[in-house]
N, C-alpha and C positions, 0 to 999 in steps of 0.2 A: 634675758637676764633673770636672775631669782626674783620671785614675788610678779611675773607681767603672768599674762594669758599666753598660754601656747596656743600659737599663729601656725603650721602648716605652710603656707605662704612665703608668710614673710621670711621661714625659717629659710627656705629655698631660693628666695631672692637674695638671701646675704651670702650664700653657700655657691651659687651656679648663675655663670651667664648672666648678670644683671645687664642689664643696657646701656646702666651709666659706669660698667664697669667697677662698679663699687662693692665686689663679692670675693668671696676666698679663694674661689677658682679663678679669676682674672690677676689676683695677685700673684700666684705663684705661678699661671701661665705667661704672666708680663716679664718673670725671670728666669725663665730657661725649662720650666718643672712640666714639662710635656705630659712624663707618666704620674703626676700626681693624681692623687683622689682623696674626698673628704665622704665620711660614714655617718650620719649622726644613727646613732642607736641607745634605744632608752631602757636602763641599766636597772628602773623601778618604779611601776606605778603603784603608787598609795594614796587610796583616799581619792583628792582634789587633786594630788601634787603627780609630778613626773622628773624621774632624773634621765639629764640625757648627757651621754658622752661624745664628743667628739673625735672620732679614729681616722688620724692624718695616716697616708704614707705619700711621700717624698719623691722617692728615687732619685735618678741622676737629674740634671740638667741636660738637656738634648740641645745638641748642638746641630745644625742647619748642614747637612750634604750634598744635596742637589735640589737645585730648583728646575721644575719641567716645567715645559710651557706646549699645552695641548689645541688643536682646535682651530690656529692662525694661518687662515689659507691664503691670505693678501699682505697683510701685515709684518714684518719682518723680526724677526726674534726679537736685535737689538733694541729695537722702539717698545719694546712690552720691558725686558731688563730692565731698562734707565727707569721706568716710573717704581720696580718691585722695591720694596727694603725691606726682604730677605734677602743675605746674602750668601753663600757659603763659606763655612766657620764661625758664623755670628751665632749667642745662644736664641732658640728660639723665641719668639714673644708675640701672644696673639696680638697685642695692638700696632703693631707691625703688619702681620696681613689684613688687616682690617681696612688701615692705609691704604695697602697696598691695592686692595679692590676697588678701594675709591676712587684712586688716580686713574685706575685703566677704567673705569667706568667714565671720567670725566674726558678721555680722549676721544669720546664719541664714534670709533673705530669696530665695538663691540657692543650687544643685544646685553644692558643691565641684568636683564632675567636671567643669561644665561650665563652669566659668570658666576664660575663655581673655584672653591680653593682646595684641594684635598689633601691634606698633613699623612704620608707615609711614614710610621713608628718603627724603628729599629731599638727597641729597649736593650738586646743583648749589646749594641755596640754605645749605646746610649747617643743615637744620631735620626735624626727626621729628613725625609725628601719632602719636600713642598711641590706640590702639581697644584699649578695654573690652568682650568679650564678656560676658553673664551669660545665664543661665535660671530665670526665677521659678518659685519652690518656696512649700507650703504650709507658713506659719510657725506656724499659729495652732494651740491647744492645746484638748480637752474631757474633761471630767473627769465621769462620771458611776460613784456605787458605792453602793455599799446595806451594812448592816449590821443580825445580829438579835445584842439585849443586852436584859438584864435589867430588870425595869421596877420600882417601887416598890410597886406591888402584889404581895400574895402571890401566886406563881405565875405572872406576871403576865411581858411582855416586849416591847417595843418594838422596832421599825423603824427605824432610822437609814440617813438617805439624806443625800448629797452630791452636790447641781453645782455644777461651775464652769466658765467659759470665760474663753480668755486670746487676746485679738486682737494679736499683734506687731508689725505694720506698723496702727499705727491711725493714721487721720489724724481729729484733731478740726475741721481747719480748714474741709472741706468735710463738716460733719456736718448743715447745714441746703441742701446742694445737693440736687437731688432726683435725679438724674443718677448722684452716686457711691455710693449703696447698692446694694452687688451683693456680698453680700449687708450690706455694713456699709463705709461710706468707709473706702478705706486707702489706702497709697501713702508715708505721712510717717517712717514710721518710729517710730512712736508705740506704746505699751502699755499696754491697756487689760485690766481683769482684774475679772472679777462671781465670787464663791461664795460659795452657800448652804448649809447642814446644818441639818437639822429631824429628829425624834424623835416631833413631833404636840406636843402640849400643854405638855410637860415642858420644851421648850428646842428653840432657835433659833437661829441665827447667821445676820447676810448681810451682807457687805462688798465695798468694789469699790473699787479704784485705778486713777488715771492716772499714767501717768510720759511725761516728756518728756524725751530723754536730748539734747537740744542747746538748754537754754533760750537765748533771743536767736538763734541759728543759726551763731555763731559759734565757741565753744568748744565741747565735748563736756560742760556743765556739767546735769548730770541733777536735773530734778525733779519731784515726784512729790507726789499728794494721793490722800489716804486719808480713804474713811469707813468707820465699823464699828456692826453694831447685836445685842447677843444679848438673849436672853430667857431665863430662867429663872422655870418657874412648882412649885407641888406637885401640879400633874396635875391638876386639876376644874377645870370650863369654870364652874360659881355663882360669880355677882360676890358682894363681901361685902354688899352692900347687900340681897341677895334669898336670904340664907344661914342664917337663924335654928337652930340646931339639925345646921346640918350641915357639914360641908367647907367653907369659905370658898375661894373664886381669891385664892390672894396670889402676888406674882409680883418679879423682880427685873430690871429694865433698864437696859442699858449701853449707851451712844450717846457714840462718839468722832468726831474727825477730827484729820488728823496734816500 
């Protein structure tokens, strides 16, 4: 403003790319003005003082043509779409892809580093292609661990062991194709999750889930089925029927679904 110090700096954080978005280029990129530009050029130094003018141009509003999507060699178009909002025919708007990098960064499917956006200008038609770069990353989880604890015999002590595996891009759709096991169908965005814990005789756990985090494909409406099984015995393999006189197998089992 008239009468401060000329700042250099500050002039170009109110003009370009500020990070809290609070500059003249993220206003008129927020409303469709792809091929805008701002000029400041100073029109008179004298003395102490400097005038400076500000020379806008405009042009059209660009409107969104295609969106490409590069780089997804497991991953399946659809599952990268639903998270983009860019769409085609909507005016363009950087804090719309800015989102939109977020989300596919938060699906854990793609290398952060290496996601890139790249805006294709058509000024004679006044329209933008938006290219999606990504690089597929390994989502999927394993879980294996052992434990020594105390057993109910005197002296006595048991092994406790846990697996489990967690597949995050799981696709159920193609799970009878013969084609997409490599080593297990994915590509949907789906998660699939197996774990077991056993001890030997005395107790057992194994459960496994599916979730599907876009039931119908339209909303982001997540669902998911669960089954669960434990066992609980007092450690002897004699059934009671062939037990006369000694330890009998008794035992306690639990079988849900959710």
């Amino acid at each position: 403003k008239k009468g401060e110090v000329f700042n250099q700096t500050v002039l170009n954080s109110r003009m370009y790319m500020n990070p809290n978005g609070r500059d003249v280029s993220s206003l008129y990129l927020d409303d469709g003005y792809l091929f805008f530009s701002i000029n400041p050029v100073e029109i008179l130094v004298e003395n102490d003082s400097i005038d400076m003018e500000m020379r806008i141009y405009e042009g059209k509003q660009a409107t969104i043509n295609k969106v490409i999507i590069k780089g997804n060699t497991k991953t399946h178009d659809h599952v990268i779409m639903r998270e983009i909002r860019t769409k085609p025919g909507q005016l363009f708007r950087r804090s719309d892809i800015i989102r939109s990098q977020r989300e596919l960064a938060q699906l854990g499917f793609f290398d952060p580093e290496k996601l890139n956006v790249n805006p294709i200008p058509n000024p004679q038609e006044g329209t933008v292609d938006i290219e999606y770069i990504v690089e597929e990353r390994s989502s999927d989880q394993i879980e294996l661990s052992g434990g020594w604890g105390g057993g109910r015999k005197s002296g006595g002590a048991n092994i406790i062991g846990t697996f489990g595996i967690v597949f995050n891009n799981f696709s159920s759709r193609n799970f009878f194709k013969k084609g997409a096991w490599r080593p297990l169908p994915a590509g949907d965005g789906q998660r699939l999750s197996i774990r077991a814990q056993s001890n030997g005789t005395y107790y057992q756990s194994y459960n496994a889930s599916f979730t599907e985090p876009w039931l119908g494909g339209k909303r982001p409406n997540s669902f998911t089925v669960s089954v669960y099984r434990s066992i609980q015995t007092n450690g002897t393999t004699k059934k009671v029927s062939n037990c006369p006189g000694t330890p009998c197998r008794y035992f306690f089992k639990t079988t849900g679904v959710s």
